[in-house]
PDBQT receptor file of N, H, CA, C and O in Angstrom, charges set to zero:
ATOM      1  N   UNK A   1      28.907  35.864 -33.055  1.00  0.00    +0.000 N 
ATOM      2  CA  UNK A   1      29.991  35.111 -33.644  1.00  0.00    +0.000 C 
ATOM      3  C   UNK A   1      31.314  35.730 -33.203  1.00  0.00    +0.000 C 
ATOM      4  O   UNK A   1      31.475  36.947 -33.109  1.00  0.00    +0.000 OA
ATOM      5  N   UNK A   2      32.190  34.878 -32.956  1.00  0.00    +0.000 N 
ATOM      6  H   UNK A   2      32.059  33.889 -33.033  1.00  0.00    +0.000 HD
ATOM      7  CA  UNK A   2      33.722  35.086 -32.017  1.00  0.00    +0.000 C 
ATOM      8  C   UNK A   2      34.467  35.683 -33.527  1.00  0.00    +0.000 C 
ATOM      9  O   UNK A   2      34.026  35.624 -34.675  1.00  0.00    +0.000 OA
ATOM     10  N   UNK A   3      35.420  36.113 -33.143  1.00  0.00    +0.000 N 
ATOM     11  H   UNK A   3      35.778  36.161 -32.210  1.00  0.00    +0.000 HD
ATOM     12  CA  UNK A   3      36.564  36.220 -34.203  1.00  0.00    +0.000 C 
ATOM     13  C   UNK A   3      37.340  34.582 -34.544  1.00  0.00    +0.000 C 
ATOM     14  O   UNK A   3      37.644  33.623 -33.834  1.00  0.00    +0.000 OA
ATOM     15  N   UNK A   4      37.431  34.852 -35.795  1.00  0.00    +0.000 N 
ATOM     16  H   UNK A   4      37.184  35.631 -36.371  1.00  0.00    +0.000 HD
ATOM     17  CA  UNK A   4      38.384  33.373 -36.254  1.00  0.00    +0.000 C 
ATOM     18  C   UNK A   4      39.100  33.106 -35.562  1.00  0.00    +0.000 C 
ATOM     19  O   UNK A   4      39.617  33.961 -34.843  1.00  0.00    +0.000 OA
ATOM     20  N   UNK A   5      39.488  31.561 -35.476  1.00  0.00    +0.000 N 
ATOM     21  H   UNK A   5      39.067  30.866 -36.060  1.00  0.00    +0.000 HD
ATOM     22  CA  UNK A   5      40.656  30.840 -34.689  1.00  0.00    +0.000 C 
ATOM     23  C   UNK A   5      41.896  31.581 -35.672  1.00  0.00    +0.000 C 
ATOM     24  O   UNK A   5      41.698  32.187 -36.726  1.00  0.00    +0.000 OA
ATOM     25  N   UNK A   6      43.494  31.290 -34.857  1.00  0.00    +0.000 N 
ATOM     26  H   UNK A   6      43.655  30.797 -34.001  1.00  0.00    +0.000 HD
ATOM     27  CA  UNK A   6      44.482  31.849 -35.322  1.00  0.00    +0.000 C 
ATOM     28  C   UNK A   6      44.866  30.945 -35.917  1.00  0.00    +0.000 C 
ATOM     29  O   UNK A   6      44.560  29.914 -35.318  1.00  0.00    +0.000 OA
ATOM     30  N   UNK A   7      45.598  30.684 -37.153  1.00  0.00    +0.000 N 
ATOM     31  H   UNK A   7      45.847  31.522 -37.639  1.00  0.00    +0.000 HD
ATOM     32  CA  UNK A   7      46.156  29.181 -37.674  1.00  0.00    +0.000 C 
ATOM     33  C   UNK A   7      47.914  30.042 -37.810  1.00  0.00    +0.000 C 
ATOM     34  O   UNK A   7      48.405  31.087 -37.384  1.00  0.00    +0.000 OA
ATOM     35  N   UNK A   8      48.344  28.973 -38.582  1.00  0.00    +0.000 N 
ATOM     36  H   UNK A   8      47.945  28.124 -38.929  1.00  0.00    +0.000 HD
ATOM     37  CA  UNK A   8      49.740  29.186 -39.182  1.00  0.00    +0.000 C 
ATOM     38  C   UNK A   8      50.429  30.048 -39.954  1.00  0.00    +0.000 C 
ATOM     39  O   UNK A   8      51.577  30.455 -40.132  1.00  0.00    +0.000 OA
ATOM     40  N   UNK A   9      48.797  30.251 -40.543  1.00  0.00    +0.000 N 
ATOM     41  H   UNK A   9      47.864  29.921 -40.399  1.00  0.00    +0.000 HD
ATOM     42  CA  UNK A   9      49.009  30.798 -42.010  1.00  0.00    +0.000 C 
ATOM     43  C   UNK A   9      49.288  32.182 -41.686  1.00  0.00    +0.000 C 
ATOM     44  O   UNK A   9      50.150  32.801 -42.310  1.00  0.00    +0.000 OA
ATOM     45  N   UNK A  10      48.393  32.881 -40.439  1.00  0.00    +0.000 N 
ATOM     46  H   UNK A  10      47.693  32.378 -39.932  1.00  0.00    +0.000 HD
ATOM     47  CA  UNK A  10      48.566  34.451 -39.927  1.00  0.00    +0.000 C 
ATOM     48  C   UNK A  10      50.033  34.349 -39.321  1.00  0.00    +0.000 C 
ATOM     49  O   UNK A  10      50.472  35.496 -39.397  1.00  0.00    +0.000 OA
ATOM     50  N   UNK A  11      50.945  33.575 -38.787  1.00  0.00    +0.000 N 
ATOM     51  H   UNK A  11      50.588  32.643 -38.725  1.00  0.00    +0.000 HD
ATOM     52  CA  UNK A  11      52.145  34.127 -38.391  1.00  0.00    +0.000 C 
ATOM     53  C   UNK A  11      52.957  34.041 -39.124  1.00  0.00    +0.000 C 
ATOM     54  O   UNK A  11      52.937  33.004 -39.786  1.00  0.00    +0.000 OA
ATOM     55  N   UNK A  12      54.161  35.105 -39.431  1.00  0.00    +0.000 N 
ATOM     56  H   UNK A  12      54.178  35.948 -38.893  1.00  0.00    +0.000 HD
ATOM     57  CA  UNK A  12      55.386  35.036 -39.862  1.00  0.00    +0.000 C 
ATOM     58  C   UNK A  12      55.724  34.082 -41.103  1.00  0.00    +0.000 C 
ATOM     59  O   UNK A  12      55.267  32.949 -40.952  1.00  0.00    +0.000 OA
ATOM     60  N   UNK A  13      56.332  34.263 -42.141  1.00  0.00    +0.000 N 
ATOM     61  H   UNK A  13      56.704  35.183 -42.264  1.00  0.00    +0.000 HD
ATOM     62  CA  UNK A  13      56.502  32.868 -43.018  1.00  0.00    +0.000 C 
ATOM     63  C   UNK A  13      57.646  32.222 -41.894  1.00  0.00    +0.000 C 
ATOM     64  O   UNK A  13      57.721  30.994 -41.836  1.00  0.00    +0.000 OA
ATOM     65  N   UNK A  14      58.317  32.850 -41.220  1.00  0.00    +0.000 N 
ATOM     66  H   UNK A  14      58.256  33.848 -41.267  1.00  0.00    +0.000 HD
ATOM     67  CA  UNK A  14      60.309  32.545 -40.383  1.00  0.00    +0.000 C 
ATOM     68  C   UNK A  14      59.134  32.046 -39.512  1.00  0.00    +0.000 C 
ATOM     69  O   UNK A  14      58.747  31.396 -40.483  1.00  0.00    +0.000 OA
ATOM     70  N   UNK A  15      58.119  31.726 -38.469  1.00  0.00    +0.000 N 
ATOM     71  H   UNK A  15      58.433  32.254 -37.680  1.00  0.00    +0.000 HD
ATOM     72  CA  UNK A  15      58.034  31.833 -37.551  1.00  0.00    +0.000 C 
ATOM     73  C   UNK A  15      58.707  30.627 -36.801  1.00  0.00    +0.000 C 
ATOM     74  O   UNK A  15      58.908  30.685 -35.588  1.00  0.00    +0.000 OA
ATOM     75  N   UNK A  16      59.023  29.617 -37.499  1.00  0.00    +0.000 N 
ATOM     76  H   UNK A  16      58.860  29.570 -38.484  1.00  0.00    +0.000 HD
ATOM     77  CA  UNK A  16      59.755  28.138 -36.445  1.00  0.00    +0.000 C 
ATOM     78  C   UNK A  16      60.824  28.926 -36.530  1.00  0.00    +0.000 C 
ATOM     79  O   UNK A  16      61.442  29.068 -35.475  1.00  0.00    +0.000 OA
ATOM     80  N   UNK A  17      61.307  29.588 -37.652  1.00  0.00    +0.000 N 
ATOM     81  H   UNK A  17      60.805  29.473 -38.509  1.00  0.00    +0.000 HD
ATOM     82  CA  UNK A  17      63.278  29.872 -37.196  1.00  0.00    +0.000 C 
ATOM     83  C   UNK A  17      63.697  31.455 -36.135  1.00  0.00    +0.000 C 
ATOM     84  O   UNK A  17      64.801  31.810 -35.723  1.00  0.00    +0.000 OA
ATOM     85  N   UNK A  18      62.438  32.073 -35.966  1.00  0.00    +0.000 N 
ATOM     86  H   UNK A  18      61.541  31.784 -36.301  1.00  0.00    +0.000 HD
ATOM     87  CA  UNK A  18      62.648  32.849 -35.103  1.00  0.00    +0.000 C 
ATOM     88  C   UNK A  18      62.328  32.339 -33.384  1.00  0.00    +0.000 C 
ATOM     89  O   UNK A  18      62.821  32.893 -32.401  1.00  0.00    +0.000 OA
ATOM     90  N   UNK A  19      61.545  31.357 -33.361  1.00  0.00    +0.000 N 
ATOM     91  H   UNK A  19      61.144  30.907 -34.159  1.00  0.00    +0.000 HD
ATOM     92  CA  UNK A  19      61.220  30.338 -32.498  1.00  0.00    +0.000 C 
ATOM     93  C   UNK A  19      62.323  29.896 -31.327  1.00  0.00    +0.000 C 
ATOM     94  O   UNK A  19      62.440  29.965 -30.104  1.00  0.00    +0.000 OA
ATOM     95  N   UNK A  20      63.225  29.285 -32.746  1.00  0.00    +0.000 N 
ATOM     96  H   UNK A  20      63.131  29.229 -33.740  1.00  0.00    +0.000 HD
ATOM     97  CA  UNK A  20      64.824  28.529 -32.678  1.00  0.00    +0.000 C 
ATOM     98  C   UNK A  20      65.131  29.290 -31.859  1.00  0.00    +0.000 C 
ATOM     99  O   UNK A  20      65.182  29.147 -30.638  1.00  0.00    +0.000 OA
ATOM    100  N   UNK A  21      65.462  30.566 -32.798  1.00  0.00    +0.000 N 
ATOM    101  H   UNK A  21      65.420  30.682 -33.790  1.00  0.00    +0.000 HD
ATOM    102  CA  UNK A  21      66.323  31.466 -32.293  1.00  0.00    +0.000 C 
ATOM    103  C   UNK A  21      66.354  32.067 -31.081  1.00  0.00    +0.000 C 
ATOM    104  O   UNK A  21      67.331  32.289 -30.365  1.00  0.00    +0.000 OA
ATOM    105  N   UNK A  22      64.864  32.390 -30.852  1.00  0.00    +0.000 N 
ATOM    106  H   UNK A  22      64.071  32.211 -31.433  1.00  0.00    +0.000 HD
ATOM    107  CA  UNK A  22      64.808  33.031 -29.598  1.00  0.00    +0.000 C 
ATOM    108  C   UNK A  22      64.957  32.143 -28.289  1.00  0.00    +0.000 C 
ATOM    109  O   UNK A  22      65.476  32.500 -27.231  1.00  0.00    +0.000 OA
ATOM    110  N   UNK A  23      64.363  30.850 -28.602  1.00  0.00    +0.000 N 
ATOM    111  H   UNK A  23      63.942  30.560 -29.461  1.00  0.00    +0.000 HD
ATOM    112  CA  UNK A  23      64.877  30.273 -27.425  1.00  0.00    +0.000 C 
ATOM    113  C   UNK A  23      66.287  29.257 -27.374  1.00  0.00    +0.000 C 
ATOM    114  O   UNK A  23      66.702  28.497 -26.500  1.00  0.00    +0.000 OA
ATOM    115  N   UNK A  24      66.737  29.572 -28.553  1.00  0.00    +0.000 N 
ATOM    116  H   UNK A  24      66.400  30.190 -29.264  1.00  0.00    +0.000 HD
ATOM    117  CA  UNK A  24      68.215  28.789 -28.131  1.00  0.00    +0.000 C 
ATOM    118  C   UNK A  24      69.280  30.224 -27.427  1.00  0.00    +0.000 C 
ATOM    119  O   UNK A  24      70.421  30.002 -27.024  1.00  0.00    +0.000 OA
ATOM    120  N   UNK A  25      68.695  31.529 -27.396  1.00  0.00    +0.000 N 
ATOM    121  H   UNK A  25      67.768  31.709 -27.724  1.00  0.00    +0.000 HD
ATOM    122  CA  UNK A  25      69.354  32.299 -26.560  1.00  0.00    +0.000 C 
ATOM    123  C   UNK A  25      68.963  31.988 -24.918  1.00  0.00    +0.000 C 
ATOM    124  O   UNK A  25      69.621  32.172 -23.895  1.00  0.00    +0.000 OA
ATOM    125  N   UNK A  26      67.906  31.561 -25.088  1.00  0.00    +0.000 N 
ATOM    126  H   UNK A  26      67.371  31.411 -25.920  1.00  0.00    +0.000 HD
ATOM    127  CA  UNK A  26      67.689  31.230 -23.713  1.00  0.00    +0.000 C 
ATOM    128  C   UNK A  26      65.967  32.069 -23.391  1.00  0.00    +0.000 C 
ATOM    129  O   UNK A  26      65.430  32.365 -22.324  1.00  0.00    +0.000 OA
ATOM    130  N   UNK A  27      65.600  32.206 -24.518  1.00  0.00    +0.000 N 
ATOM    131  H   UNK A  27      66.036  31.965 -25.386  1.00  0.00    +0.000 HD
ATOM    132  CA  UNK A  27      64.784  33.452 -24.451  1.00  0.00    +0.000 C 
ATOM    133  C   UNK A  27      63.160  32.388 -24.095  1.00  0.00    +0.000 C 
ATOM    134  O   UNK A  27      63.176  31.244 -24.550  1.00  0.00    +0.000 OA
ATOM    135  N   UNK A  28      61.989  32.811 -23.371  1.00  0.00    +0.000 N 
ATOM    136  H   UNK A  28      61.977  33.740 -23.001  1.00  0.00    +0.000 HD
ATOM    137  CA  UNK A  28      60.897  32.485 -22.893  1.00  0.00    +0.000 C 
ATOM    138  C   UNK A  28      59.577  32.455 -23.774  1.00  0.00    +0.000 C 
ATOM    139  O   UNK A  28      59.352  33.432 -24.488  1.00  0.00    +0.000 OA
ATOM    140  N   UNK A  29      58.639  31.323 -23.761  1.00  0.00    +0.000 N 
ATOM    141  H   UNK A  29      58.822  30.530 -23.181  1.00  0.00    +0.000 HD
ATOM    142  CA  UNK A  29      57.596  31.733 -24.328  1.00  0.00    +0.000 C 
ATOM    143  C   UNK A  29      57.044  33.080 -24.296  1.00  0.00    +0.000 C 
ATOM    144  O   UNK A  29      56.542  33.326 -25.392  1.00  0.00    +0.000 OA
ATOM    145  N   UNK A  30      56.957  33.862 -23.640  1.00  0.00    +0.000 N 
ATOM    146  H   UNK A  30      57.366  33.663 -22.750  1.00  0.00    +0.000 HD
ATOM    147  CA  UNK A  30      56.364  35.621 -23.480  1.00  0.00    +0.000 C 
ATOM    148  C   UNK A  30      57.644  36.027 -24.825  1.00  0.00    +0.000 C 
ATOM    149  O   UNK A  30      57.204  36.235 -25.956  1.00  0.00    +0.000 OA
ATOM    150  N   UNK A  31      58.383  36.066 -24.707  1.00  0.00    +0.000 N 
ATOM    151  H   UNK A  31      58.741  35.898 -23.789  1.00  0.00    +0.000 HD
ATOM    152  CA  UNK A  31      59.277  37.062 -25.654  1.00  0.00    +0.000 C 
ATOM    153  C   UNK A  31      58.933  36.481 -26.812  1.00  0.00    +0.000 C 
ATOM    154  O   UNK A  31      58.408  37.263 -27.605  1.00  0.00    +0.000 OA
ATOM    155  N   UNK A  32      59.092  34.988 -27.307  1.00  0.00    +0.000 N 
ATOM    156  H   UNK A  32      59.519  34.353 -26.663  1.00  0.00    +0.000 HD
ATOM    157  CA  UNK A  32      58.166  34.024 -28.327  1.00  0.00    +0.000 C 
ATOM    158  C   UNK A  32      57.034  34.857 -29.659  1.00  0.00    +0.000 C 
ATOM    159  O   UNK A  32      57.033  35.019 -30.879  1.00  0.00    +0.000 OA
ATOM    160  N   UNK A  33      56.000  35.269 -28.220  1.00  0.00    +0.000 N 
ATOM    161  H   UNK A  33      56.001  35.138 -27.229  1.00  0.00    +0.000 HD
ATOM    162  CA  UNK A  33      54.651  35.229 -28.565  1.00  0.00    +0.000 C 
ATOM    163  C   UNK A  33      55.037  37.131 -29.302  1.00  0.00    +0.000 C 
ATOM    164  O   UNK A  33      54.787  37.575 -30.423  1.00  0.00    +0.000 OA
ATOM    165  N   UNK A  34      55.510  37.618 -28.448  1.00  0.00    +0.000 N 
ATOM    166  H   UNK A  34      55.713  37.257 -27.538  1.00  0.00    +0.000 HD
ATOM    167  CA  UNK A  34      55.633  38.954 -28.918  1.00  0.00    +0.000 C 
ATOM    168  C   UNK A  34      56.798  39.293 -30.179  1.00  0.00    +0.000 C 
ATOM    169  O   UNK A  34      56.962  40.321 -30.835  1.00  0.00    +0.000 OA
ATOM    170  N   UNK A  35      57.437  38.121 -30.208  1.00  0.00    +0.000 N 
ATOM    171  H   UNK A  35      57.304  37.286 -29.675  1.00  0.00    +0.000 HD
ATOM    172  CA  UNK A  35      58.332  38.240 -31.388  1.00  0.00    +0.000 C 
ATOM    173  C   UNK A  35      57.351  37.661 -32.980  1.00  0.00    +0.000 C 
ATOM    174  O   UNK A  35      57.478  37.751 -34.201  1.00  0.00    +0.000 OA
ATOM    175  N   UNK A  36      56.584  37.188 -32.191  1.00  0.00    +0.000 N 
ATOM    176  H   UNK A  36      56.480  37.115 -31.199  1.00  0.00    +0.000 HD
ATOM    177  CA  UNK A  36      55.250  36.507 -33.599  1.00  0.00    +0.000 C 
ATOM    178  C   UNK A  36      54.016  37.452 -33.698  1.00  0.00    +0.000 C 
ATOM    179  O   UNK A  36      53.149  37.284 -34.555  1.00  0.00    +0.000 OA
ATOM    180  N   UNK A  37      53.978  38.507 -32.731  1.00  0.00    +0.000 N 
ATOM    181  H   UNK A  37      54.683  38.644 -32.035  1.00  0.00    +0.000 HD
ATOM    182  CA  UNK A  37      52.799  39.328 -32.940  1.00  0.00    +0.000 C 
ATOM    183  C   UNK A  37      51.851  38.316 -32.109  1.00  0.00    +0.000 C 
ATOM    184  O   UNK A  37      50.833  38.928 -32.433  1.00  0.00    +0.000 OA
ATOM    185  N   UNK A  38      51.370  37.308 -31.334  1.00  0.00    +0.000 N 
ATOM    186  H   UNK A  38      52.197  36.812 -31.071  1.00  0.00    +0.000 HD
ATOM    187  CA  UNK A  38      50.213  36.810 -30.691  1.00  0.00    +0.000 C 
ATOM    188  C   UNK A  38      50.516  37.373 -29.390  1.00  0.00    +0.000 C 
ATOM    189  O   UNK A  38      51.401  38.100 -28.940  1.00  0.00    +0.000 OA
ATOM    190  N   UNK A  39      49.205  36.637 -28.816  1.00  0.00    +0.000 N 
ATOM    191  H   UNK A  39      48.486  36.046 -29.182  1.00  0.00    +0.000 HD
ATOM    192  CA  UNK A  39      48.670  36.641 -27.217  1.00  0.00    +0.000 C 
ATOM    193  C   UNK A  39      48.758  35.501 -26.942  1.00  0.00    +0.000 C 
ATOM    194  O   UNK A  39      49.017  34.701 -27.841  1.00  0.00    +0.000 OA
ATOM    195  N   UNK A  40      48.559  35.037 -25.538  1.00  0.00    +0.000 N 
ATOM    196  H   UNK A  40      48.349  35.687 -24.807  1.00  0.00    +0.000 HD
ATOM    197  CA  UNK A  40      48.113  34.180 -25.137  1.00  0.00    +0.000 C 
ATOM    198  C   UNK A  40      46.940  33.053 -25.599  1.00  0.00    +0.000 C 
ATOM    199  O   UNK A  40      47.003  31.846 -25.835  1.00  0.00    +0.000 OA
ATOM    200  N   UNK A  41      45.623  34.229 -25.614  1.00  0.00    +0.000 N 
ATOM    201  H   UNK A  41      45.572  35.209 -25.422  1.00  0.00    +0.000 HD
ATOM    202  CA  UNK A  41      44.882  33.181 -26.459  1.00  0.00    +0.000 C 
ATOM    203  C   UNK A  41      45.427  32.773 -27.770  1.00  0.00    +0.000 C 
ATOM    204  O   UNK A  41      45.318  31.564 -27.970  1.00  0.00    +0.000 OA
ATOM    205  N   UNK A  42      45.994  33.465 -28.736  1.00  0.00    +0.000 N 
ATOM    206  H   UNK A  42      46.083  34.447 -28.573  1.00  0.00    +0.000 HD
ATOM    207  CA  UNK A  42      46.203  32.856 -29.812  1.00  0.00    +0.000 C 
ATOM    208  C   UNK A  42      47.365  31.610 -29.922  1.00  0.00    +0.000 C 
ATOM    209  O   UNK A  42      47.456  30.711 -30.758  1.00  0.00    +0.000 OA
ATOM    210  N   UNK A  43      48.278  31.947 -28.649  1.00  0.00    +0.000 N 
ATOM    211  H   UNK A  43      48.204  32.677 -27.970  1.00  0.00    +0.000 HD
ATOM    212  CA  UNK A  43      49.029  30.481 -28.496  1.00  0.00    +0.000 C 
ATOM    213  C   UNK A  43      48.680  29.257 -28.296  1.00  0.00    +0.000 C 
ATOM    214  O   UNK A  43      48.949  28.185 -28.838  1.00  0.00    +0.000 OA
ATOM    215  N   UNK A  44      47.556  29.834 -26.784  1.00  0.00    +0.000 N 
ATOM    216  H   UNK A  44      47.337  30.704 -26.344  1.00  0.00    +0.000 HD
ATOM    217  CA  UNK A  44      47.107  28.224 -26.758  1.00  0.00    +0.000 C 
ATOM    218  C   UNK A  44      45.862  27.766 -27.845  1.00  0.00    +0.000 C 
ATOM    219  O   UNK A  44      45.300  26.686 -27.665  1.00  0.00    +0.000 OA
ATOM    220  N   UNK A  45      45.607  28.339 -28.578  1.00  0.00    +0.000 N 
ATOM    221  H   UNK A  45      46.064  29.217 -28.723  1.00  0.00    +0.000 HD
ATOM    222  CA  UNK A  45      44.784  28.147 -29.749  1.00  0.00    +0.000 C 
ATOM    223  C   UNK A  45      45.286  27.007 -30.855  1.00  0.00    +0.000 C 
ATOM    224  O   UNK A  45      44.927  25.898 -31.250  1.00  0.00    +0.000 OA
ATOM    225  N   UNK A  46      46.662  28.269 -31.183  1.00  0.00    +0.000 N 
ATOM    226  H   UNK A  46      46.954  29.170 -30.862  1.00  0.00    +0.000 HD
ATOM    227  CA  UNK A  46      47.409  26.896 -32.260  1.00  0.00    +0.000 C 
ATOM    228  C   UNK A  46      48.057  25.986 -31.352  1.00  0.00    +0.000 C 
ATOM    229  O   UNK A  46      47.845  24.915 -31.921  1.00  0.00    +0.000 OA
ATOM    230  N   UNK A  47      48.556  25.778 -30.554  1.00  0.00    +0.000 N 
ATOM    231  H   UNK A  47      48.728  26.648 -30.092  1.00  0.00    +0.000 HD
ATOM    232  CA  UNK A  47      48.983  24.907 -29.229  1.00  0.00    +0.000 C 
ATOM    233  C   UNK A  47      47.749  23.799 -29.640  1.00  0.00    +0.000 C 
ATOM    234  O   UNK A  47      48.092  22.938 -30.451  1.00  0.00    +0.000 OA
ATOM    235  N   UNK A  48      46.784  23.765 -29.303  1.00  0.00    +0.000 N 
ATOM    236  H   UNK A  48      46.504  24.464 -28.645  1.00  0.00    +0.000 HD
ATOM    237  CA  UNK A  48      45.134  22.922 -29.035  1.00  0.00    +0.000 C 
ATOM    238  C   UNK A  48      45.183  22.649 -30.726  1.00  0.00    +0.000 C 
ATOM    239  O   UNK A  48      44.824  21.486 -30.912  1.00  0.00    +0.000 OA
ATOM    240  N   UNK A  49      45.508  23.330 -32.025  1.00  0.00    +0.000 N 
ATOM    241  H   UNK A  49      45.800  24.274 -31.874  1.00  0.00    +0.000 HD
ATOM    242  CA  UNK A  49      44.948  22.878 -32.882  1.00  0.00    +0.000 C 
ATOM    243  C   UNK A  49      46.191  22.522 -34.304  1.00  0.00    +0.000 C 
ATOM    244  O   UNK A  49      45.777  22.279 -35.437  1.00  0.00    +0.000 OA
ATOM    245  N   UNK A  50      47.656  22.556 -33.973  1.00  0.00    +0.000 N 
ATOM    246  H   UNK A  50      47.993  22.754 -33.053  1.00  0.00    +0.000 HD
ATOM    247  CA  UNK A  50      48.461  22.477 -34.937  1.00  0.00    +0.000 C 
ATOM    248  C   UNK A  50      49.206  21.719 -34.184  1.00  0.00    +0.000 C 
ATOM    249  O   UNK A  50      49.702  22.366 -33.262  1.00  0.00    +0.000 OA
ATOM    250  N   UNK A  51      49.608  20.168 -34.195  1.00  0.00    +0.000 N 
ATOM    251  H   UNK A  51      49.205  19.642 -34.944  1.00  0.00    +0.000 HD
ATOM    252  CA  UNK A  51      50.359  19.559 -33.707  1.00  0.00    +0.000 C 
ATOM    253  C   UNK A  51      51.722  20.120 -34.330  1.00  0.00    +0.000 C 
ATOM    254  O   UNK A  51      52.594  19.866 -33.499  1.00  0.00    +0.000 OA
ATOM    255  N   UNK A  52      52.447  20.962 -35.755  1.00  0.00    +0.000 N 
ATOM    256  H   UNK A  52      51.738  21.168 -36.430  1.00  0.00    +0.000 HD
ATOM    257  CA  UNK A  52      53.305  21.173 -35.691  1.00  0.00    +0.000 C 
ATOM    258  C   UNK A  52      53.611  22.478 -34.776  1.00  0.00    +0.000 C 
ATOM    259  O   UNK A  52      54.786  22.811 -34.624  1.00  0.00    +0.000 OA
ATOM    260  N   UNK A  53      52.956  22.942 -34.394  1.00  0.00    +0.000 N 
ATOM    261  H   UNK A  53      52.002  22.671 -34.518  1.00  0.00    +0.000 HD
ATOM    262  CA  UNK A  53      53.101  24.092 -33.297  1.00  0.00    +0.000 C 
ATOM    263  C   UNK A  53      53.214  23.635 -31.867  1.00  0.00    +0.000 C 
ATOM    264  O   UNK A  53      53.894  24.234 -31.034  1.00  0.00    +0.000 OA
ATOM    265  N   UNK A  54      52.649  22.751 -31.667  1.00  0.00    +0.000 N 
ATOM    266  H   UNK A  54      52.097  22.265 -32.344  1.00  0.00    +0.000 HD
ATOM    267  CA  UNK A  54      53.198  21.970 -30.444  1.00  0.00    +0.000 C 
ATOM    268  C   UNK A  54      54.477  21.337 -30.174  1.00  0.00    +0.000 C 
ATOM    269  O   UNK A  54      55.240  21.483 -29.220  1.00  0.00    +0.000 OA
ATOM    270  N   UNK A  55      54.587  20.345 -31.573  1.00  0.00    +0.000 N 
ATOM    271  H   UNK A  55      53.967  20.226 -32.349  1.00  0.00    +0.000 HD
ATOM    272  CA  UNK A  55      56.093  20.401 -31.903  1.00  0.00    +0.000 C 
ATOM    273  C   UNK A  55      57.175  21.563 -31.624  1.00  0.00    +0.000 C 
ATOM    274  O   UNK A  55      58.153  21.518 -30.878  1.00  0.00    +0.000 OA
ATOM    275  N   UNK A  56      56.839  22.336 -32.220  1.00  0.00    +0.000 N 
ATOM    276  H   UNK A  56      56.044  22.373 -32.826  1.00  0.00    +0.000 HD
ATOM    277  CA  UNK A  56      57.948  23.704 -32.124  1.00  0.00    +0.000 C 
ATOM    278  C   UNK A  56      58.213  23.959 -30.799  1.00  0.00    +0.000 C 
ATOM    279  O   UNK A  56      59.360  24.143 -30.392  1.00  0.00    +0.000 OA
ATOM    280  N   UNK A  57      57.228  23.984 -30.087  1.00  0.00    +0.000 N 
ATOM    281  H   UNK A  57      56.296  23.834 -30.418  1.00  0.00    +0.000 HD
ATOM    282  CA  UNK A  57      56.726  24.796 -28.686  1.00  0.00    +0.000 C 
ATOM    283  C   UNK A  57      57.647  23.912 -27.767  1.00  0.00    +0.000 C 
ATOM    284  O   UNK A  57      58.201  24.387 -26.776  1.00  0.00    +0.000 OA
ATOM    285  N   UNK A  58      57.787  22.521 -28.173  1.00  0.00    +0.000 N 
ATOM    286  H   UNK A  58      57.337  22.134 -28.979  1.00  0.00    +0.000 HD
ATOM    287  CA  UNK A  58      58.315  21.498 -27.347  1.00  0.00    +0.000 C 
ATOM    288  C   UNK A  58      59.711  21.692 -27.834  1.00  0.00    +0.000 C 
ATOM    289  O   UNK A  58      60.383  21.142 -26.962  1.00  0.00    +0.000 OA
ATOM    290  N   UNK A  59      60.427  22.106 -28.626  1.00  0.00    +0.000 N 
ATOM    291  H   UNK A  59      59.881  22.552 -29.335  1.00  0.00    +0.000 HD
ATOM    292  CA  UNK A  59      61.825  22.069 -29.084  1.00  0.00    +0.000 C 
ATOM    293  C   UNK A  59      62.057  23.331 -28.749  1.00  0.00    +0.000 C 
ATOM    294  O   UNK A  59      63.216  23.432 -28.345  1.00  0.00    +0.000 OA
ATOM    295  N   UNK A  60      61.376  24.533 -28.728  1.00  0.00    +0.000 N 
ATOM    296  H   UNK A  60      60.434  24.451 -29.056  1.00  0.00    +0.000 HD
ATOM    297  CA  UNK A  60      61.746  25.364 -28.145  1.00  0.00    +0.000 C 
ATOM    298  C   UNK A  60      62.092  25.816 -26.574  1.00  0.00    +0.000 C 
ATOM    299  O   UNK A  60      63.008  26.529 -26.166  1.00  0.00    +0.000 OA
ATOM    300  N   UNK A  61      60.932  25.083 -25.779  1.00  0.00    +0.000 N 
ATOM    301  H   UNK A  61      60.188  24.504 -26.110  1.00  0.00    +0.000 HD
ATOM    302  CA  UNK A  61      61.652  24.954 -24.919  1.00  0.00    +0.000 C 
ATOM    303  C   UNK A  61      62.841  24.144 -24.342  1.00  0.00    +0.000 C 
ATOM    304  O   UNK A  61      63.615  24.427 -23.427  1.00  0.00    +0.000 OA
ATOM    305  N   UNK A  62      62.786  23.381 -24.901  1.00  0.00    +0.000 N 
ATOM    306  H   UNK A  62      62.158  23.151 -25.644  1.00  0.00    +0.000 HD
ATOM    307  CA  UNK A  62      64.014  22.439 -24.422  1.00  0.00    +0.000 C 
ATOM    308  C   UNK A  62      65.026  23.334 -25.114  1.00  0.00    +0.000 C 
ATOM    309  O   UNK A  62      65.961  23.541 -24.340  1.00  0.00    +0.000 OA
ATOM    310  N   UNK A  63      65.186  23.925 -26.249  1.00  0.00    +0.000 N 
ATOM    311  H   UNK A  63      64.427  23.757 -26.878  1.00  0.00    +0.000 HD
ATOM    312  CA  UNK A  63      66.593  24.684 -26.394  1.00  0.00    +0.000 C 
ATOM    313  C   UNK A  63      66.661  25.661 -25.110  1.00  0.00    +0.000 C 
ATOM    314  O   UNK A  63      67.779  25.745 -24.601  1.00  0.00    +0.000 OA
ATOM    315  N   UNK A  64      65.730  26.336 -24.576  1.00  0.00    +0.000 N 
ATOM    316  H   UNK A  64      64.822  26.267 -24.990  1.00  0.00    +0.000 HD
ATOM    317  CA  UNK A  64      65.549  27.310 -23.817  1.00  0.00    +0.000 C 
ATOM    318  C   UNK A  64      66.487  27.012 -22.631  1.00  0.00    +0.000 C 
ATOM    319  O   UNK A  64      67.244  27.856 -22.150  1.00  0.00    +0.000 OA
ATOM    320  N   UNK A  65      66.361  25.586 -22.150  1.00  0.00    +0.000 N 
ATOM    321  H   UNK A  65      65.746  24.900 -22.542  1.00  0.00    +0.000 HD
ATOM    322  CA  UNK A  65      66.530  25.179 -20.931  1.00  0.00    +0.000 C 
ATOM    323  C   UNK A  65      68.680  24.775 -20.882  1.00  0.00    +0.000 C 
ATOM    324  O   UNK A  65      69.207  24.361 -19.850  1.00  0.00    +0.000 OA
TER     325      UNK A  65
């Protein structure tokens, strides 16, 4: 048996407003993931299973840009 999937509930209560933040400086998914404590797998995890995390992911980058 794998370790549990990552949900919402394990990151940050701030985690959309540190999100914001980091990429309305201009800042990258990698700095993102390490400002929330995940990896990779655990991104594309909630990515694949929290449409509001996809949401975020999509507003974050576009502030980024």
């Amino acid at each position: 048996m794998g370790r549990p999937r990552t949900t919402l509930a394990k990151l940050p209560k701030d985690w959309r407003d540190k999100m914001s933040q980091i990429a309305g400086e201009g800042g990258s998914d990698i700095e993102i993931k390490c400002a929330l404590g995940i990896g990779w797998r655990a991104w594309d995890t909630l990515k694949a299973d929290s449409e509001e995390f996809r949401d975020a992911v999509k507003e974050a980058q576009a502030l980024c840009q």
